[in-house]
N, C-alpha and C positions, 0 to 999 in steps of 0.2 A: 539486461546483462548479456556479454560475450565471452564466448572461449578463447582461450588461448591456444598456440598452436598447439603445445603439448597435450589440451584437454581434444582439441580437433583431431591430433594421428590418433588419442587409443580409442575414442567413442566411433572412428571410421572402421581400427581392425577390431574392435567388438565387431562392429554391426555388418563385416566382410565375415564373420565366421558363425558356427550355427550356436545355439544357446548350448550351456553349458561350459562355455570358453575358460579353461583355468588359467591362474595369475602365474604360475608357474610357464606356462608359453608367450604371453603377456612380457615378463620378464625378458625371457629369452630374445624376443622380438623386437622388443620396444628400448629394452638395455636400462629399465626401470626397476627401484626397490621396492618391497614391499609394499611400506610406508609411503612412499612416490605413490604409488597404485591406487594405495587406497583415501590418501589424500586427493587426486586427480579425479577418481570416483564422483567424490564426495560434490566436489565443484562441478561435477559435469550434470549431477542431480541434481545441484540448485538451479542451472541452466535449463533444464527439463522439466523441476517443478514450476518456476517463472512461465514457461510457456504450457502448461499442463497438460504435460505428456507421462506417460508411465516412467517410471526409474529405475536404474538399473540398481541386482540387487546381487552380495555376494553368499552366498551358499553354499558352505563346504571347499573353499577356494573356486569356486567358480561364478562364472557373469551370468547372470539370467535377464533376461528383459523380459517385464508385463507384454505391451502389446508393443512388437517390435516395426510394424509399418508405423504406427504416427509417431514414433522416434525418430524413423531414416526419414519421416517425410517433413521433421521439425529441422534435421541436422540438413536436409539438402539444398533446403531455405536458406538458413543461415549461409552454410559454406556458398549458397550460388549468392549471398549479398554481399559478400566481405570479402578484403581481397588479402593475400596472405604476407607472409613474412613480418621482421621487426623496422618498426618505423619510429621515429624518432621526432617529438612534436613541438618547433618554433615555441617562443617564451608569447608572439604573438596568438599563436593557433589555441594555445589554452588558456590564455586571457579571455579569448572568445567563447570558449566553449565553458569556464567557469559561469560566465555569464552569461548565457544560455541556459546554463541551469540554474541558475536560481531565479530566471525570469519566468522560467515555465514549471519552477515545481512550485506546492504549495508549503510542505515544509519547510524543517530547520535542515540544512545540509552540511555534516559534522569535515572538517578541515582531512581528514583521514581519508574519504571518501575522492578526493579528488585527489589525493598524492596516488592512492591505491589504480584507478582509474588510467590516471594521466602518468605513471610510472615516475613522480618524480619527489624529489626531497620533501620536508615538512616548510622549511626556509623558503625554498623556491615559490615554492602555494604560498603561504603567508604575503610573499612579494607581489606576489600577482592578486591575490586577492585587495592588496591595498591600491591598484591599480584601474581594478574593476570599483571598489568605492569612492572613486576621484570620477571615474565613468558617470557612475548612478548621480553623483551628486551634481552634474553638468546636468545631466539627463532630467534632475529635479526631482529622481527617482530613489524611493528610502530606500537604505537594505542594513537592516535590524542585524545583532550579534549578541547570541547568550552564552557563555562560558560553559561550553563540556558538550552545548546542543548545535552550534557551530551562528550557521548563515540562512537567513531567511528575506524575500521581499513581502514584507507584507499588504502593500496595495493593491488593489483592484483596480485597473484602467486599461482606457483603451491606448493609451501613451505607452505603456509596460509592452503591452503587445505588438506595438508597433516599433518598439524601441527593438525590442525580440526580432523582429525580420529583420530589419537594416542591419542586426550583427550578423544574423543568417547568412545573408548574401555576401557579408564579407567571408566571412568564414565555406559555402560551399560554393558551386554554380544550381542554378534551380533546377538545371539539366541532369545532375547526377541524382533531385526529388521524381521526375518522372525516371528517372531511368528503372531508380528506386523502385517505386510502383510497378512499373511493366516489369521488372525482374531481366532486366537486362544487362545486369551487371556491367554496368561501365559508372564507375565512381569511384575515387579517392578513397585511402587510409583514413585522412581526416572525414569523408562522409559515411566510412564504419562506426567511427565516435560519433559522428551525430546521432543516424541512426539507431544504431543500440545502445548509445550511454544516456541518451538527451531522452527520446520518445521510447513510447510501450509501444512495437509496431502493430499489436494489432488494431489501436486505437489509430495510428497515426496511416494503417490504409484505411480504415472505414471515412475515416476524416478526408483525406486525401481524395475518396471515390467520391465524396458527397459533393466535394468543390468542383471536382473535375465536372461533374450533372449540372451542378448548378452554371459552371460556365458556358456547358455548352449551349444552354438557355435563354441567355444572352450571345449566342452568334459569336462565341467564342472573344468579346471585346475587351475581356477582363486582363491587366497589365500582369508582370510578375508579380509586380508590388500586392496587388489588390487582389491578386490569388492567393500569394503568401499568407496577408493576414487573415483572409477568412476560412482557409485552410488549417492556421493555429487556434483562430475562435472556434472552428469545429473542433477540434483537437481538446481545447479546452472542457468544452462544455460536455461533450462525451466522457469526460475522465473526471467528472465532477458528477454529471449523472452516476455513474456508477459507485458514487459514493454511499454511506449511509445516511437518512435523511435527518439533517441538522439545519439548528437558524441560521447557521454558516453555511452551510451550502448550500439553502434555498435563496441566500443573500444572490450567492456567486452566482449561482446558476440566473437570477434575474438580471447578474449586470453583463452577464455574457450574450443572453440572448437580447441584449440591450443593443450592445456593440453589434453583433451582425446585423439587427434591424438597421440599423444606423447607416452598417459598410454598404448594405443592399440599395438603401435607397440614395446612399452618394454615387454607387455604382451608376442607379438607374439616373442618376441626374449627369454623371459623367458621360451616360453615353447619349442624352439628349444634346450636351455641349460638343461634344464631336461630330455629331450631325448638323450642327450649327456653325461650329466652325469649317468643315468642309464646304459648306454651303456660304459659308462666308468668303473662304479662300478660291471659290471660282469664280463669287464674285469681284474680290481684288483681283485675279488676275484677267478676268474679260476685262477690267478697269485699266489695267496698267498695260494690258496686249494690244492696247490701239497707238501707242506714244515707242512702247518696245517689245524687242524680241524676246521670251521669255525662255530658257532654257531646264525646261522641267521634267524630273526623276522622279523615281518613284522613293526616293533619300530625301530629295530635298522638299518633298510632295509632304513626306511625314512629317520630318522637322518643324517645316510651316503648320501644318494641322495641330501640333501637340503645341508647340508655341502660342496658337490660336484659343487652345484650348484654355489655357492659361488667362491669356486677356479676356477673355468672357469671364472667366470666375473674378477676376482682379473688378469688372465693371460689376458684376451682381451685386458684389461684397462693396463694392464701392471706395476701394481701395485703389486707385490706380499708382501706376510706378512713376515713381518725383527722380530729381536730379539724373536724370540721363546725360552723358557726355553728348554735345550735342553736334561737336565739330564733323565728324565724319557726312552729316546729313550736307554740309556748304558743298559736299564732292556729287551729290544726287540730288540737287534741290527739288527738278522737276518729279524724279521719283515720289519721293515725301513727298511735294502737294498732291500730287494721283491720292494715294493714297492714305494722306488726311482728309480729304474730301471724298474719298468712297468713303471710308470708314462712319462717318459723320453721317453720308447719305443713306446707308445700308438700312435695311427694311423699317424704311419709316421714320430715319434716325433713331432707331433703336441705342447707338451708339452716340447721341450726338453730345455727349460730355467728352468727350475722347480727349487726353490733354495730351500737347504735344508730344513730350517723352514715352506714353504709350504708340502714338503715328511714328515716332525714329526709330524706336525698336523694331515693330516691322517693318520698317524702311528696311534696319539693317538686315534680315533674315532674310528678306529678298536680293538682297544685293548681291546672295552667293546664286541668285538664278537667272542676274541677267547677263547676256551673252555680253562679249567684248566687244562686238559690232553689231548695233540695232538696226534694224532695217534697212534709214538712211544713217550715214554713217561717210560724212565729207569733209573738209578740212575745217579749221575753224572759221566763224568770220573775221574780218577786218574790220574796226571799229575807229570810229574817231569821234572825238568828245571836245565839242568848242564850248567855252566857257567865257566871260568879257576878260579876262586876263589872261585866262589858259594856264593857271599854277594851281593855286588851291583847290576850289572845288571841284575840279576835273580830274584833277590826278585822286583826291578822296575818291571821286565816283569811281574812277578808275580800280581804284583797290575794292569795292564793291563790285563793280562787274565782274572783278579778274574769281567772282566766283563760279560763273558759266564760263567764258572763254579766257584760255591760257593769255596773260598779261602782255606775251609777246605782240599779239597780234592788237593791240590798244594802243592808238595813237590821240595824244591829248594838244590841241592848241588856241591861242587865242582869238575871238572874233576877227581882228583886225586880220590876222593871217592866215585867215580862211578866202579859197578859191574856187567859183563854181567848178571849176574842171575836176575840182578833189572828189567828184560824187565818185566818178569812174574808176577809183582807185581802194573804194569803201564800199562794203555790204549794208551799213548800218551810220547813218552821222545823229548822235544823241547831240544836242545842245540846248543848253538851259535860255538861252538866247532866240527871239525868232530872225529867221534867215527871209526877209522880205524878197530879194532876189533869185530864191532858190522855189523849186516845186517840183517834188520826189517824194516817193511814197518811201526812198531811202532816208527820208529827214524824222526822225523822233524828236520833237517838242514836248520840254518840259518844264511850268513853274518851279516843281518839289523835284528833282532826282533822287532826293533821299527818303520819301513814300515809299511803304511797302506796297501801295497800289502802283506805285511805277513799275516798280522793281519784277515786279508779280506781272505787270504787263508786258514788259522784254524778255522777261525768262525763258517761253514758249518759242518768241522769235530766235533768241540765241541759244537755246538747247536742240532747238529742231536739226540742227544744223552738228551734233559733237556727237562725238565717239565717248560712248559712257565705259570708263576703265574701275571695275571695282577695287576696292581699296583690299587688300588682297591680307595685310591681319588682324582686320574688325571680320572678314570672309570666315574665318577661324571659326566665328564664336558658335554658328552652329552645330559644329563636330564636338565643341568643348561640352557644349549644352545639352548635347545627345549621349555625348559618356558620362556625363554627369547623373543625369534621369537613370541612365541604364545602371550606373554603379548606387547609388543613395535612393533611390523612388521617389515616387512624387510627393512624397510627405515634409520633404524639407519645402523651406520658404524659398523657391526658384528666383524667383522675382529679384529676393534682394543679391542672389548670387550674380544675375544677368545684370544685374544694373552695376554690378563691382568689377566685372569683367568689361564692362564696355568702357569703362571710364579707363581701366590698363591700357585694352588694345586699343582705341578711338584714341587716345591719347599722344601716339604717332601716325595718327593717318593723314594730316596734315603739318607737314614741319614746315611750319612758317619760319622765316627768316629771323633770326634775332637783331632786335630794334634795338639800336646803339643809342646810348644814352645824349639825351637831347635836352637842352638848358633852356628852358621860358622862364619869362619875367612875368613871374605871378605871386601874389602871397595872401592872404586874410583880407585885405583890403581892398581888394581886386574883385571881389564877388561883391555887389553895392547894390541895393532895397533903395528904390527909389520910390516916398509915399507922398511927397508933397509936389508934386510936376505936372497936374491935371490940367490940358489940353496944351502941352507940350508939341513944339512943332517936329517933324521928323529930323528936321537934318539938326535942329539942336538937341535930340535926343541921341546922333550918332557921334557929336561932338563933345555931347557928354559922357559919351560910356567908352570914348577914345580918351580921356584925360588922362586917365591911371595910367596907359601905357606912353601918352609922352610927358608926363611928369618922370616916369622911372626908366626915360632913356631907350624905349623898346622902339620909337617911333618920329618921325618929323610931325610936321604941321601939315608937310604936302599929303602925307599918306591920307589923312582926314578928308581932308580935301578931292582928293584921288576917289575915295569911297561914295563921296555923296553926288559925284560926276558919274561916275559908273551906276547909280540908279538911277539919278534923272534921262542917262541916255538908254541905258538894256532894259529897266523896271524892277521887277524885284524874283529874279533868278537868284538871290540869297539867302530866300526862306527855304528853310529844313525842313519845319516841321508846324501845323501852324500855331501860327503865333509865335514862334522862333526864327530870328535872322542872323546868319553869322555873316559880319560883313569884314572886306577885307577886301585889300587893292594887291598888287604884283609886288615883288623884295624890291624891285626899283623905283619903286615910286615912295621909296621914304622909309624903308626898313631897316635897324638898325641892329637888332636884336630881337630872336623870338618871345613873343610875349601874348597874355591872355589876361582878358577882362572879360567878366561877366555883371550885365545889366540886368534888375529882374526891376519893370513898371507897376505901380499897385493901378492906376491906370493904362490902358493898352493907345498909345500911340498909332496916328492914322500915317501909313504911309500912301505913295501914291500907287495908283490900282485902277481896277473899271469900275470896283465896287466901292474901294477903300477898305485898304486891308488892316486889324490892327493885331499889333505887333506889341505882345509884353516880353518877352525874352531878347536881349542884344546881345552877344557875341562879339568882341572884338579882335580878330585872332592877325598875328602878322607874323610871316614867316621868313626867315634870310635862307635857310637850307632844306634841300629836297627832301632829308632824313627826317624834317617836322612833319612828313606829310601822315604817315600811318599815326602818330599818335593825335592828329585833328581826326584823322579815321576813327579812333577807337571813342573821342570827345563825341561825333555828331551820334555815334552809334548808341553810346548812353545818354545823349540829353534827347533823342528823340522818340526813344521809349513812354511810352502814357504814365508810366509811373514812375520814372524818373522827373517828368515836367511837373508832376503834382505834388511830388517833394521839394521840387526847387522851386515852386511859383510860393510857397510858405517859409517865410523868415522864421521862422522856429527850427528850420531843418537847417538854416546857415553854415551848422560846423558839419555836420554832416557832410553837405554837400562840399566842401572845403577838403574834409578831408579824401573825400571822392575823386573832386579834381587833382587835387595833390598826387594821387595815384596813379591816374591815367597819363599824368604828366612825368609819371618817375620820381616825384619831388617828395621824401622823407616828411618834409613841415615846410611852411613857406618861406621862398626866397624875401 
């Protein structure tokens, strides 16, 4: 219970004047009736009984106090907690605070009670109370209603109590709970109502002093959040002990001290993961500080640590985090592999289930820490990509590589128009082709260009060489991440907020070009299971998985022809992926119309090789215009996946795969 002002001036010029003080100078002084008087009284000795102190008494028209120091030394508490004048409380502010108290009391709380309290209509409460039960009922949490005896929660949990801080913190700063405590009077009107409407204080210092000890115990590691609630479980259980002893309340009192065991030893397991995760995070970054410069704060020092902490609970629990946006990672690749393979290597592979989307998430937390210029830090390279035509697969590769180095600097041409003197003009010649006249440690030879083990092998040589520019509103998400924890605590599910947030921001971190819509000659018929072809020679296996496309106009006879010249002379620069060949000649050589046929062998075809390579996957792809090029990018991207090739090597998957292709291609249903 609080005074109000009017009970705060007379209980002051009482207790300024010596005993005996009559109501007749009181009047004169104060500008109060009788009736005023001794109504104000009356309320000011419920305030003095509540905290049991002696009462003031009237005797012959005069004031008497019993013992008049623990009176001045109850009222100079109060007046140094509370701060004065009329305030006026948001339809929000006592939503909160209805709800607060019925979280932390035990009884029914009569609808009266909170008009009288909160100074406002009977209507207005009614409204807000059905407000706060749309709350509870999110929350999962009952809250009971008897006619005449008002409102009540009747469960026992530790969800109730923790539901209780999260309104807390909306409703005060935790700053104005020590202020509280130290008596230092700096807090809010609204932390008057906490304090003296919500808590008994003398419970809620004893509770208050116990958590304070206990945190210092712990090296003071304990968060808000994880203060708060053990702060109300003490609060609780003190005010439950003092109760009469009943089978309810030796109930409560067992599920209380339930819940603090519980907060104590998550506590103590929280701060073995903070020492694991610092211990982690100097390992990532002596990992990542040999490749780049790391620019590290004691902000972006925490952020990492508490992030960290997080992914260790997520791997205990065995929960890791799915569906990650995963675009922003194409702008850091070399970052992300460092640090998919520390993580994985980390004491012992302690870590080594680490699924991608947990190594992107930290990719992106670091991303706010690396400088905009890494040690080396020089222009990009020069790149040239010779192919036996120099159209299709080189410009695909090309749109692959343009994920290390800006596309500008990637020049694409055919063997034939290749010049030894071009070394001098190039950092880097990738060709799927061997260059017998050439010997340069500048030449990259490759059967597959489309292997991750290629890809993975030039990424160091063309990363070493760029300027890493972080992507600067996926950079955001740590500050989002940090308000977030500091406003809700760690009790909500982070994880799944972090993963909804990056899918927003990561979502323009690379604005690819929109891909103009582009017409192949493809339809149902065009993807063909061939089970009766067993020992099939190569070049009539190319000639038969070209039919489709010159049956339906997409293609000449030369183009066929064209294809199986181009392997007897280069070999087999075609293969993607193994046992997948996308084969295909230049738009001049017999192109009519873009189009696609897919070949799947229940026998694999020997082409020619050192070994003899075989080959169940065919590919037919022919292109007239450069604009086909990204969507055969986006085709070798999904047929060269391990689980995309094991759905399409199975004719049962046929429409599936149909309407897959269909997709990738733009095409609604089949042309």
């Amino acid at each position: 219970m609080k005074l109000t002002q009017r009970e705060i001036d007379l209980l002051r010029f009482i207790l300024e004047q010596k005993d005996g003080l009559d109501i007749e100078n009181i009047r004169q002084r104060l500008g109060l009736s009788d009736n005023q008087i001794r109504y104000t009284i009356g309320k000011i000795n419920q305030f003095l009984r509540s905290r049991k102190a002696s009462l003031l008494k009237v005797e012959k028209d005069c004031i008497v106090i019993g013992n008049r120091e623990r009176v001045l030394e109850e009222f100079t508490f109060f007046v140094s907690h509370t701060t004065p004048g009329q305030f006026k409380f948001t339809p929000r502010q006592m939503e909160y605070f209805i709800l607060l108290k019925l979280l932390i009391a035990d009884d029914y709380i009569p609808i009266n009670y909170f008009t009288k309290v909160l100074g406002s209509s009977r209507t207005s409460i009614v409204n807000l109370l059905e407000k706060v039960k749309k709350r509870c009922a999110r929350e999962a949490i009952q809250l009971d209603y008897v006619l005449r005896r008002g409102y009540r929660i009747p469960e026992y949990s530790f969800k109730r109590f923790a539901f209780f801080v999260s309104i807390l913190k909306k409703l005060i700063n935790i700053r104005e709970i020590y202020s509280f405590y130290y008596k230092d009077n700096v807090y809010s009107k609204v932390g008057d109502l906490v304090f003296f409407d919500i808590f008994e204080l003398d419970v809620l210092f004893e509770a208050l002093e116990k958590t304070i000890e206990y945190s210092k115990t712990v090296d003071d590691q304990m968060d808000d959040t994880a203060f708060l609630n053990m702060m109300i479980l003490n609060y609780k259980l003190m005010k439950v002990e003092k109760e009469a002893p009943n089978p309810s309340q030796q109930e409560r009192l067992k599920q209380l001290s339930q819940f603090l065991s519980s907060l104590e030893m998550n506590h103590e397991q929280k701060i073995e993961d903070l020492q694991l995760a610092q211990d982690l995070l100097a390992y990532l970054n002596a990992k990542i500080a040999s490749a780049f410069r790391l620019v590290e704060s004691r902000h972006s020092t925490e952020v990492l640590t508490r992030h960290l902490q997080r992914f260790i609970l997520r791997q205990k629990q065995h929960n890791p985090m799915q569906d990650v946006n995963l675009e922003f990672v194409k702008t850091h690749p070399e970052l992300f592999q460092i640090i998919f393979t520390a993580l994985r290597s980390y004491k012992g592979q302690l870590f080594q289930h680490v699924t991608v989307s947990e190594a992107a998430l930290v990719t992106l937390y670091y991303i706010n820490g690396i400088d905009d210029h890494p040690v080396v830090c020089q222009s990009c390279p020069r790149i040239l990509i010779i192919c036996a035509e120099g159209r299709a697969i080189s410009r695909v590769l090309k749109g692959r590589i343009a994920r290390f180095v800006d596309e500008s600097y990637i020049d694409t041409i055919a063997v034939f128009e290749f010049k030894p003197q071009q070394l001098q003009d190039y950092d880097y010649i990738i060709t799927t082709i061997k260059l017998p006249e050439v010997d340069s440690e500048k030449v990259i030879y490759t059967e597959n260009a489309f292997s991750e083990a290629f890809l993975q092998k030039i990424q160091p040589l063309l990363m070493g060489q760029m300027c890493v520019t972080p992507a600067r509103d996926v950079t955001k998400l740590s500050q989002i991440m940090e308000v977030l924890v500091e406003e809700l605590g760690d009790q909500i599910q982070m994880d799944r907020i972090e993963a909804k947030i990056i899918n927003i921001l990561a979502s323009n971190v690379i604005k690819k070009p929109s891909i103009a819509s582009v017409d192949f000659v493809f339809d149902p018929t065009m993807l063909v299971y061939h089970q009766n072809h067993e020992g099939l020679a190569w070049r009539e296996a190319v000639q038969l998985s070209s039919e489709c496309l010159l049956e339906h106009g997409s293609i000449e006879e030369r183009y066929t022809q064209k294809i199986i010249r181009n392997i007897e002379q280069f070999g087999m620069y075609m293969v993607i992926a193994p046992g997948v060949m996308l084969v295909h000649a230049g738009a001049e050589d017999g192109v009519r119309q873009n189009g696609l046929s897919m070949h799947v062998f229940e026998e694999p075809v020997i082409f020619p090789s050192t070994d003899g390579m075989p080959i169940q996957v065919i590919v037919v792809v022919a292109m007239d215009k450069q604009n086909s090029y990204p969507v055969i990018e986006g085709l070798i991207h999904w047929i060269t996946q391990e689980e995309s090739l094991f759905t399409l090597r199975d004719s049962g998957n046929r429409l599936k795969c149909i309407q897959k292709i269909n997709t990738l291609l733009g095409k609604k249903e089949g042309r």
